[in-house]
Every structure is written in structure tokens, then in C-alpha cells.
Wavefront OBJ file of the C-alpha trace (Angstrom):
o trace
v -124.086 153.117 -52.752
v -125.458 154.663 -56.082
v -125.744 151.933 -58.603
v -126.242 152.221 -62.152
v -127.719 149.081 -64.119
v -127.268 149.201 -68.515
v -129.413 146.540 -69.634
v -132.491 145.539 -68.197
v -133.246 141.607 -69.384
v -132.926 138.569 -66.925
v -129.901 139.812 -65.469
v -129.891 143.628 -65.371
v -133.340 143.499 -63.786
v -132.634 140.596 -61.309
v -129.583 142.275 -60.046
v -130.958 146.030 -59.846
v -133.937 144.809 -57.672
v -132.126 142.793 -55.759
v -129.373 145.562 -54.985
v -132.160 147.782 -54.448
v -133.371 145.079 -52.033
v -129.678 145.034 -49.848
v -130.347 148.843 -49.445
v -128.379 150.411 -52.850
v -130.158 153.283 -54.417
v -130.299 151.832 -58.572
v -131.080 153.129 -61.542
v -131.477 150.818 -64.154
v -130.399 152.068 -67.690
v -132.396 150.790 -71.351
v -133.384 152.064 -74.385
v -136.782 149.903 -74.648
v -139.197 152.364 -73.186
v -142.065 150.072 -72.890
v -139.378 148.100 -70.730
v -138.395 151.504 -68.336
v -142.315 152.466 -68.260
v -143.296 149.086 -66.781
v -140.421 148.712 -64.084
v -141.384 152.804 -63.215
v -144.757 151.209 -62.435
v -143.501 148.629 -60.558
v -143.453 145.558 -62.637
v -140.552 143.506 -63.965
v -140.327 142.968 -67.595
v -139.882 139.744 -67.415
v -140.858 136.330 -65.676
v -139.149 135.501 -62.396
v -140.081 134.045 -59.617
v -139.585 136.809 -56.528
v -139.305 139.448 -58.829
v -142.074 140.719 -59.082
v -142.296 141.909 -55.127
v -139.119 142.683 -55.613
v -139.827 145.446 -58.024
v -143.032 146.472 -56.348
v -141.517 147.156 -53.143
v -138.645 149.333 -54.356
v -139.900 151.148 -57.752
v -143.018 152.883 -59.082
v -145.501 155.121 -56.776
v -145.536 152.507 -53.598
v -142.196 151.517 -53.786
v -139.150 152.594 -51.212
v -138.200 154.750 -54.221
v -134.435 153.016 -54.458
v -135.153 151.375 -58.043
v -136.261 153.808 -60.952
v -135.687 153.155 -64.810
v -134.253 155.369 -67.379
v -133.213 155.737 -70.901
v -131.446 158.787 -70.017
v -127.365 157.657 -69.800
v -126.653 160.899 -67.963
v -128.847 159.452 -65.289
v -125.306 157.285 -64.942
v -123.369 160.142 -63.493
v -124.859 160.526 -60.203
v -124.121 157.221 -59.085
v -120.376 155.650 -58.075
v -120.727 152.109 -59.946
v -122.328 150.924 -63.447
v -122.805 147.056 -64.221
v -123.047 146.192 -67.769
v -125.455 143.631 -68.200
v -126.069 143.494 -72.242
v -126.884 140.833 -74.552
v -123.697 138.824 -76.095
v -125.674 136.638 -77.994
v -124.214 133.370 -79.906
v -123.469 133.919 -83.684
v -123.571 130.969 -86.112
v -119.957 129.417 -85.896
v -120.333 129.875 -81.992
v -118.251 133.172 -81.632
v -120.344 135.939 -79.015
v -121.738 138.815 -80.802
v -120.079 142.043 -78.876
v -121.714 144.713 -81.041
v -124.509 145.360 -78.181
v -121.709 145.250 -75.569
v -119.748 147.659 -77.521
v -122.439 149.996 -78.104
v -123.388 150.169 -74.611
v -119.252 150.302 -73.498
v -118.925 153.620 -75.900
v -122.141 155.069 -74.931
v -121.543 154.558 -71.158
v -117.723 156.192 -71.956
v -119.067 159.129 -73.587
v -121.146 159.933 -71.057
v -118.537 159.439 -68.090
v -116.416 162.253 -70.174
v -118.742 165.221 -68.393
v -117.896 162.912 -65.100
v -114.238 164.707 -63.377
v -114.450 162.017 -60.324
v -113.504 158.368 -60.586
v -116.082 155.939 -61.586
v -116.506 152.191 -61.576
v -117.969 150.036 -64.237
v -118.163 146.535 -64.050
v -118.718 143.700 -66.818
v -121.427 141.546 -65.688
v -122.276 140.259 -69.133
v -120.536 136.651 -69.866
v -117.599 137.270 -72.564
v -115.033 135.328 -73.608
v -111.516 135.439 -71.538
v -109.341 138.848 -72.574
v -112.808 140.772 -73.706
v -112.475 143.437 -70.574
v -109.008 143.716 -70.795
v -108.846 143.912 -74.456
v -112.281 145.378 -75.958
v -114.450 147.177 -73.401
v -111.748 148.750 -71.726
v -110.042 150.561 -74.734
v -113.297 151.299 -75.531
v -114.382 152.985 -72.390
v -110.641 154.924 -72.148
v -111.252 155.915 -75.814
v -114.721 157.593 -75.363
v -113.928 159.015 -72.026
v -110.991 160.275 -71.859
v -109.832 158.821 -68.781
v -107.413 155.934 -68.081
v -107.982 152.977 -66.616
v -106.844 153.053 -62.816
v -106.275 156.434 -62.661
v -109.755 157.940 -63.400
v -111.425 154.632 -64.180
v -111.770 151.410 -62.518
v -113.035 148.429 -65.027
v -113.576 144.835 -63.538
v -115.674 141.635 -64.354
v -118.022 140.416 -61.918
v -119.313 137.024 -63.340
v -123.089 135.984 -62.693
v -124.337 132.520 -61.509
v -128.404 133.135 -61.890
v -130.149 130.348 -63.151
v -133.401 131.507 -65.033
v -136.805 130.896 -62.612
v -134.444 130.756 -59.341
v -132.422 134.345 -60.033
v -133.592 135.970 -57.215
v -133.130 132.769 -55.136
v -129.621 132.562 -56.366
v -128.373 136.141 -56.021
v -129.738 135.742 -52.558
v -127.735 132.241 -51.746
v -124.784 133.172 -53.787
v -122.459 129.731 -53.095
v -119.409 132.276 -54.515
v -118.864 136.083 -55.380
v -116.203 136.430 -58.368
v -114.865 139.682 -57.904
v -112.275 140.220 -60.920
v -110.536 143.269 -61.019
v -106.863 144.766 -62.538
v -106.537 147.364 -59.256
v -107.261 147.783 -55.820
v -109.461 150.930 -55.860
v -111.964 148.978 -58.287
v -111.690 145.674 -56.374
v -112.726 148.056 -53.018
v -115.517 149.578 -55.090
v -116.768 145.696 -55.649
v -116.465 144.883 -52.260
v -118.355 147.952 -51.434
v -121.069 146.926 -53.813
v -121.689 143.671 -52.413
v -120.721 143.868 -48.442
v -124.334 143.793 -47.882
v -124.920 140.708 -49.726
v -121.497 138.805 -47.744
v -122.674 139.702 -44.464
v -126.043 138.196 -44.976
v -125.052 134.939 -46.947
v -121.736 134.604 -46.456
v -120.606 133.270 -49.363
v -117.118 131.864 -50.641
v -115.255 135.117 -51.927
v -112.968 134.640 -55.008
v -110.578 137.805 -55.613
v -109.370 137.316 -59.163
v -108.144 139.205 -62.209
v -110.792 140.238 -65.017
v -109.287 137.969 -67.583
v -109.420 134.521 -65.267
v -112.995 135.872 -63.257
v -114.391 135.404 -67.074
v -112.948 132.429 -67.345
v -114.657 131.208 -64.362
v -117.694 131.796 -65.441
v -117.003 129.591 -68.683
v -115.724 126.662 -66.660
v -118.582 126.849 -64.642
v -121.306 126.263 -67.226
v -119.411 124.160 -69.278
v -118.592 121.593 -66.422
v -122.307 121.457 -65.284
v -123.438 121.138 -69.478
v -120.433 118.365 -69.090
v -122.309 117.128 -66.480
v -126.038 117.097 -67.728
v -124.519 115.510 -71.221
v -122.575 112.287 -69.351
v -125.805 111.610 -67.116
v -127.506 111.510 -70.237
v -125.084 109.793 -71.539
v -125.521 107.005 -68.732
v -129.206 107.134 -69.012
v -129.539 105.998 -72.800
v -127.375 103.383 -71.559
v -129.200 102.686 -68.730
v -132.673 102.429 -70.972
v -130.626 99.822 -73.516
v -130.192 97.809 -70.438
v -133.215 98.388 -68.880
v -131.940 99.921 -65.575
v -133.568 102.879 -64.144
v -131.357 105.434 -64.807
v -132.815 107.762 -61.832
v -132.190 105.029 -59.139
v -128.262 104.706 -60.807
v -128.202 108.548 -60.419
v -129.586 108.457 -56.544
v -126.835 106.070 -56.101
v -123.571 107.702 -58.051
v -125.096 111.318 -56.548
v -124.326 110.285 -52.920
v -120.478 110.161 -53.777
v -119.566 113.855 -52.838
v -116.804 113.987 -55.463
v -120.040 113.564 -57.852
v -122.881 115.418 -55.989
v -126.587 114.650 -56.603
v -127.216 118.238 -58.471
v -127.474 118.044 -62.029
v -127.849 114.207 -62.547
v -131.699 114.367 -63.982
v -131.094 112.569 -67.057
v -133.637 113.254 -70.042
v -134.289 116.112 -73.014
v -131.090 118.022 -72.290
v -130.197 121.746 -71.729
v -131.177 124.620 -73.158
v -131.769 128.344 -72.535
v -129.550 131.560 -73.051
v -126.612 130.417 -71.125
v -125.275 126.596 -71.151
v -125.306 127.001 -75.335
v -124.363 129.862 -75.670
v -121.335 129.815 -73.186
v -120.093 126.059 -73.892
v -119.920 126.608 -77.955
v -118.255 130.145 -77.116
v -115.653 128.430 -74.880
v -115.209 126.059 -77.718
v -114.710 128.597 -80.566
v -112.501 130.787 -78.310
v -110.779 127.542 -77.643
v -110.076 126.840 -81.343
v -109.362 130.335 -82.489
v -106.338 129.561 -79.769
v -105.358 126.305 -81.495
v -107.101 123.858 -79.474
v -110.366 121.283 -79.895
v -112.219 121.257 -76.143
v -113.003 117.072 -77.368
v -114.973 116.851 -74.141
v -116.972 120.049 -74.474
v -117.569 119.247 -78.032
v -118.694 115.436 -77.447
v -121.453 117.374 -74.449
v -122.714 119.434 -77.288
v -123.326 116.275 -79.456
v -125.236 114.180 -76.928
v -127.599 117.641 -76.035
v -128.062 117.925 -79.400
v -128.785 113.978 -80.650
v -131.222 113.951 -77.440
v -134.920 115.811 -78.725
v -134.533 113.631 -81.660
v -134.372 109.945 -79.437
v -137.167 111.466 -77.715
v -138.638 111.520 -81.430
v -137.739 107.848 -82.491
v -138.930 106.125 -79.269
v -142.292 107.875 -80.426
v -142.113 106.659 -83.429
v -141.870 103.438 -82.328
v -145.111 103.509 -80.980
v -147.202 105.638 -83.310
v -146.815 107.160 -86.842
v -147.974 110.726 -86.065
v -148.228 111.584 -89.940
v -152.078 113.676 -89.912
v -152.106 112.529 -86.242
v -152.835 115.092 -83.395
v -150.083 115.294 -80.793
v -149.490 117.345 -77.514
v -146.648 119.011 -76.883
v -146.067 119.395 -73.195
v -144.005 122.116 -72.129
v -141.986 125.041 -74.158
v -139.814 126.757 -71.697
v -136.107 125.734 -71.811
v -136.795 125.049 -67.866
v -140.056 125.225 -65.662
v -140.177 128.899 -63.135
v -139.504 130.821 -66.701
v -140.740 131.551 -70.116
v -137.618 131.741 -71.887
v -137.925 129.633 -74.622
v -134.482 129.989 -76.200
v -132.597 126.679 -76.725
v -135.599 124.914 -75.391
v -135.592 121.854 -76.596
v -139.192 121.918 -77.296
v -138.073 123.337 -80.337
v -136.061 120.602 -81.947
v -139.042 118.048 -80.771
v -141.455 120.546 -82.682
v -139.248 120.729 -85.717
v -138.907 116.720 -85.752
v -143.214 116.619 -85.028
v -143.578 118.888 -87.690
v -141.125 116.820 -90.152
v -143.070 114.134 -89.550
v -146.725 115.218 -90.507
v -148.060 115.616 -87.052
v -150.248 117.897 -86.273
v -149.089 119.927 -83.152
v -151.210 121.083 -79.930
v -148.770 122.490 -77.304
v -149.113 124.088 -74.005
v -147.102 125.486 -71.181
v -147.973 127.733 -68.507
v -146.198 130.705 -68.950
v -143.963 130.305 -72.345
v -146.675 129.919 -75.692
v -146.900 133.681 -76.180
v -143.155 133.692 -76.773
v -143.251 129.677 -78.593
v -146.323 131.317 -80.915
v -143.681 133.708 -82.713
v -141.301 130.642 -83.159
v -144.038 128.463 -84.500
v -147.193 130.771 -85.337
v -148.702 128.077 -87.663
v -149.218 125.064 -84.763
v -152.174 125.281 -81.995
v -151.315 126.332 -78.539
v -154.056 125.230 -75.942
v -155.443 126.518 -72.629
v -154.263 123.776 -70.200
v -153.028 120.365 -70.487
v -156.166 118.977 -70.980
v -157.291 120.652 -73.936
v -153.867 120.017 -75.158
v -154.253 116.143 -74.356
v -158.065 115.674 -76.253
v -158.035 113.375 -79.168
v -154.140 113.271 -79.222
v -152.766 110.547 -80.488
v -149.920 111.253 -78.478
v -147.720 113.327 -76.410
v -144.551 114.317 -75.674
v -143.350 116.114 -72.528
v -140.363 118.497 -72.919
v -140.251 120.876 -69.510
v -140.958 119.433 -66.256
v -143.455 121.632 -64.832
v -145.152 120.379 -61.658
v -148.061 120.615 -63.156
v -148.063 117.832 -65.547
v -146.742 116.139 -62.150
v -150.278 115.680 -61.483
v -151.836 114.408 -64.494
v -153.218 110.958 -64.317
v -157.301 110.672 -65.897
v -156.590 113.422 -68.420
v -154.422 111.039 -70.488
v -157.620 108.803 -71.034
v -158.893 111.216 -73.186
v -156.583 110.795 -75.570
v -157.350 108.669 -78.621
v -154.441 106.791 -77.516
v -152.506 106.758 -74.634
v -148.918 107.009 -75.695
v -146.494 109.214 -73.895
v -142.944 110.119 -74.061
v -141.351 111.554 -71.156
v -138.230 113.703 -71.491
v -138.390 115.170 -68.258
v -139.307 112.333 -65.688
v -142.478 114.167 -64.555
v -145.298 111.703 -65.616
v -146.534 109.216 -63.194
v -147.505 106.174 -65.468
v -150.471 104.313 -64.648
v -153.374 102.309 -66.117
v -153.676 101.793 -69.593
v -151.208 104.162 -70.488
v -148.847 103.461 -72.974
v -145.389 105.233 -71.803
v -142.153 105.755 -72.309
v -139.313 107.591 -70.561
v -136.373 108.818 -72.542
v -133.558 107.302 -70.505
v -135.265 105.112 -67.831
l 1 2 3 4 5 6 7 8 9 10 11 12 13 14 15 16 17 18 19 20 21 22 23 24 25 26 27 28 29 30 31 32 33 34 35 36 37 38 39 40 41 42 43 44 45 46 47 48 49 50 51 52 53 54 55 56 57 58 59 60 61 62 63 64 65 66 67 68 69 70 71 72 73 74 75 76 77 78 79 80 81 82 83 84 85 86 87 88 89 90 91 92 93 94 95 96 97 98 99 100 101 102 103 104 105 106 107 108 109 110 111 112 113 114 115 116 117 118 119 120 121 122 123 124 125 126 127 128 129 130 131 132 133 134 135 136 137 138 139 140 141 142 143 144 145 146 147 148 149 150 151 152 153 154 155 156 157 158 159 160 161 162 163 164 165 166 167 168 169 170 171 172 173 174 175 176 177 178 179 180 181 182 183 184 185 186 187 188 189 190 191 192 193 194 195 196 197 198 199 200 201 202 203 204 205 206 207 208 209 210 211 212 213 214 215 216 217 218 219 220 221 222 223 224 225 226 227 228 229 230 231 232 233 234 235 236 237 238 239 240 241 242 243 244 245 246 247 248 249 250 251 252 253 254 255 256 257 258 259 260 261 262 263 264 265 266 267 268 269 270 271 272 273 274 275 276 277 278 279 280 281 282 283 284 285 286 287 288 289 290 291 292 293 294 295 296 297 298 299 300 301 302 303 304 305 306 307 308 309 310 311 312 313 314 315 316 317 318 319 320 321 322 323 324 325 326 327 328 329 330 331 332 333 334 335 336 337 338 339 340 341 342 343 344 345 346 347 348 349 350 351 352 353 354 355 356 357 358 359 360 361 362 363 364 365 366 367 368 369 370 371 372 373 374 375 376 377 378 379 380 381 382 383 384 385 386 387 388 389 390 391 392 393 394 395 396 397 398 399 400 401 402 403 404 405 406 407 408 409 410 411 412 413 414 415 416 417 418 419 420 421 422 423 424 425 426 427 428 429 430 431 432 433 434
């Protein structure tokens, strides 16, 4: 099929190289031109692990030619099906932000208008429950001219891509949400991703738009649920003096409890498990109801950077003292550092006096516009010289490894928020929940 793609950040770009990949032509749609020149060359605008074959193979001057970018909307009316994949990013009371989203939905309508065939365009952007139905749709009828179902099919199509494993996941979906309000744009979905079902065969859910949004709500805010009990369980665990990863190994071989997600430590961050879970929770109240148990998982994400903070400082008083920071990225395989936790454990570092030496693979250009006035360092080991001490706050495999390099520290105390350091010798170390 001809695909169009508005929006070209973790999602849009995952999913346009990755239909390109099942054998869709795509043209991905965004009005960043740095963004459209580099994927014309051939290289994602973004880190992703995967994606960056991906995007060689199928776009720029060596590529199979069936991924191009554009900030031309017209481009839009030579193919059958647009995604939107815009930013709805979190406001301060919680509420999504649907200005981009609307932008893009009357932009996108205006330019079907010169279309006279039907054309499908599909939400892939995570909004609250009702937000297809009741705001992009009008909006798209409005600017087009053409009704919904008649001239225009409009469904939700709900994404699952964890950041560093996108490509992975698109790949291995586990389920395909296909949400649509009529059976000509439910056959244009199933169109769009046959390719994908025959390979992986994944569970197919046939839904309305209104409850496949919904899905994708419950989704993240059970797993944040989740993340927020075991961490729950593991500053119990530490009171006690139980290793909270051997309870976890134990509880995880139930299968009505599963092993995934049961990693106790830092907490959650990133663009989607905040976001969604104090969306849900706003939408929730604007309805006349308090999610208590969403709410209480917010509250034991957010207390955890700072007991990362107070074991340290029962150890060391890090007022004028150097101390590594270990890790920016919300999660290792990315260098998306929003919601990363590393930035409440910076905030708290910096609160306290410390002076701050961080370090992560991929992520300090982005952590350097955060925090422009702290060092960044090379490696690990710069990062670990003459530190008084050092906190770890992504689990990247390569601080896995580390062992000598923490004897060059002027002393040896580490806390662990990620359950990556193998403790040995003379160092002085602490986990956060084990």
C-alpha cells in the first residue's frame, strides 16, 4: 500500500521504516527540515537500535527507494492511508496538550479537500478516550469537506514501542489494536498490517476508536502499577534486609504475576509511562473519579530518586564533594532523557552542594541542555576520578563491567538504583531496594 507518516519522532520514524521494511511504499510527513534532509540521506533522526539499517536500506540514494521524507502535505494524496503520529505532550495539571495534534488533524484535512477518492487516516498518537471520536474527527470533516464513513475513514491504532527496543517490538507485536467506527476503515487497517500478521502472528484485537485508546492507557498504567508495587516491595525488602531481586525471581514464576517488569530500583521515566498514567488520572477526575491506585504508583516513582539521595547521604556529605552521575537516559538502548530520573537525582545532588560529573553513552548531549552548568565526562572512568561518590541511575551494560575503576575514587561509595554494579573489594555500596 501507499502509506503516509505525519510526524517523524520515535514513533513516526519507527513505524515508517518498519512499514517500508514489510514492503509499503511511505512517505513520512514533517515540518523540521533538518529532520526530512537526514532520513532522505538515509539516517534516522533519532537513536534506535535497528533503525538505523532500517532507514539505510529503504531511503536516501542506496536505499530500495520505499521510504522518502517530505514537508510537502500534498505529498499525502498519492497514498491510500495517513498515520498521525504527533506529539501530545503532558501539560502541568496532567491534561495532554492536543494543539500539535490539532494542527496536524486540520492541515492533513485541508489537504485531503483536493483528494475526490476515499482516504484513511489513522490516530497513532496516545490520546485520551473520546479524542478521535470527538476532536480529530470533526476536525478532519470540517477542513475537508468530507464525512466520516462516507468519504473518510478515521480509526485509532494504539502503539506498544518501548524506546531502544521499537523496532524489536513492532516486529514481535504480542497484539495489534485495530480501533475503528466502520468496516471500510477497519479493512484499510487490516490491509496496512497483513504483512506484519502473517509474519508474527500476533493476537488481533478489533475494537472501537474510543475503547482501542483506552487500551493503550490501561496498558501503561498497569505495567507503571506494576514497576511502583515492586518498588514498593523492594524498600520493604531493604528495611528487612531481604534481597528484593531473589523475592522478585520467586513471585515472577507465578504466571498470574509474570517475571517482566519486577526490577525494583530508580523508577520509570521517559515520554510515555508519565505522561499516559497522570493523563489517565486527570481524564479520570475531569469524569468524577480519583484512580487511588494510579495515583499512589505516581507517588512511590516519584519519592524513589530522592531515597536513592538519603541512603547517600548516609554515607557521605557531598556538600563541595565531587560525585558521578552514572547514567542519564530514562532507559539504556536510547537517549531520551525525558522523565529520566537522573534528573530528580541531579536536582537533589545539586541541592545538596555536590559537585556533579555525569556520563552516559549516548544521552549527555541532550542532559547538557537540561543541566549546562554540571561536567559531563568521556567514559565512566573519567567520570569516577576523585569522586567522592557515585550514583547509578540507567542500567547500561556497561557499568555492568566496572570493577578497578571504582578504586580511583577518593572514596568508594556507591548507590545503585539500577542493580547493575557488581560490588566487590573495598567498595562501599549500596543498592536502593536490595
Amino acid at each position: 500500500m501507499q502509506l503516509s507518516v505525519i510526524g517523524s519522532g520515535y514513533v513516526g520514524t519507527t513505524i515508517a521504516a518498519c512499514f517500508a521494511d514489510l514492503g509499503h511504499t511511505v512517505v513520512n510527513v514533517d515540518i523540521d527540515t533538518e529532520i526530512v534532509d537526514a532520513i532522505n540521506r538515509g539516517e534516522p533522526p533519532i537513536h534506535e537500535d535497528g533503525l538505523p539499517e532500517l532507514v539505510a536500506a529503504h531511503a536516501g540514494e542506496d536505499g530500495t527507494g520505499r521510504l522518502r521524507a517530505t514537508t510537502d502535505y500534498t505529498d499525502v494524496l498519492e497514498t491510500d492511508v495517513t498515520f498521525l503520529c504527533l506529539p501530545t505532550p503532558q501539560q502541568a495539571d496532567g491534561e495532554i496538550d492536543l494543539s500539535i495534534m490539532e494542527a496536524g488533524a486540520k492541515q492533513l484535512g485541508e489537504t485531503l479537500a483536493q483528494k475526490p477518492d476515499w482516504h484513511t487516516v489513522v490516530v497513532k498518537s496516545t490520546v485520551v478516550p473520546g479524542t478521535t471520536e470527538e476532536v480529530i474527527t470533526p476536525l478532519l470533516e470540517e477542513a475537508s469537506g468530507k464525512a466520516e464513513g462516507e468519504q473518510l475513514g478515521i480509526g485509532m491504532n494504539p502503539e506498544f514501542l518501548r524506546e531502544g527496543t521499537a523496532v524489536h517490538d513492532f516486529r514481535h507485536p504480542e497484539k495489534v489494536a485495530l480501533g475503528a467506527d466502520n468496516d471500510r476503515t477497519l479493512e484499510d487497517m487490516h490491509e496496512v498490517f497483513a504483512p506484519l500478521i502473517a509474519e508474527a502472528d500476533p493476537h488481533i484485537v478489533e475494537t472501537n476508536s474510543r475503547t482501542a485508546e483506552m487500551i493503550k492507557y490501561a496498558n501503561n498504567g498497569f505495567l507503571a502499577t506494576k514497576v511502583s508495587l515492586i518498588n514498593d516491595i523492594g524498600n520493604i525488602c531493604k528495611e528487612f534486609g531481604v534481597d528484593a531481586y531473589e523475592v522478585a525471581d520467586a513471585i515472577g514464576l507465578d504466571d498470574r504475576i509474570g517475571e517482566q517488569f519486577l526490577r525494583s530500583g530508580l523508577g520509570w521515566g521517559g515520554s510515555c509511562f508519565p505522561k499516559d498514567t497522570n493523563a489517565i488520572i486527570h481524564a479520570a477526575k475531569q469524569q468524577g473519579y480519583s484512580p487511588a491506585v494510579l495515583e499512589a504508583a505516581v507517588e512511590v516513582n516519584d519519592n524513589q530518586p530522592e531515597r536513592l539521595l538519603s541512603l547517600l547521604d548516609q554515607h557521605v556529605d557531598v556538600a563541595d564533594q565531587k560525585v558521578a552521575v552514572l547514567g542519564l537516559a530514562f532507559k539504556p538502548g536510547t537517549d531520551d532523557i525525558r522523565n529520566s530520573r537522573a534528573i530528580s537525582v541531579i536536582e537533589g545532588l545539586k541541592d545538596r552542594g555536590a559537585s556533579i560529573t555525569a556520563y552516559d553513552p549516548v544521552a549527555a548531549a541532550n542532559m547538557r541542555e537540561r543541566f549546562p552548568e554540571i561536567e559531563y565526562a568521556d567514559s565512566a572512568v573519567d567520570a569516577l576520578v576523585d569522586a567522592s561518590a557515585c550514583v547509578v541511575c540507567t542500567d547500561w551494560d556497561e557499568f555492568a563491567v566496572l570493577d578497578e575503576e571504582f578504586d580511583q575514587m577518593e572514596q568508594p561509595v556507591v548507590v545503585d538504583g539500577r542493580h547493575v554494579i557488581d560490588a566487590s573489594g573495598d567498595l562501599t555500596y549500596e543498592g536502593l531496594t536490595w
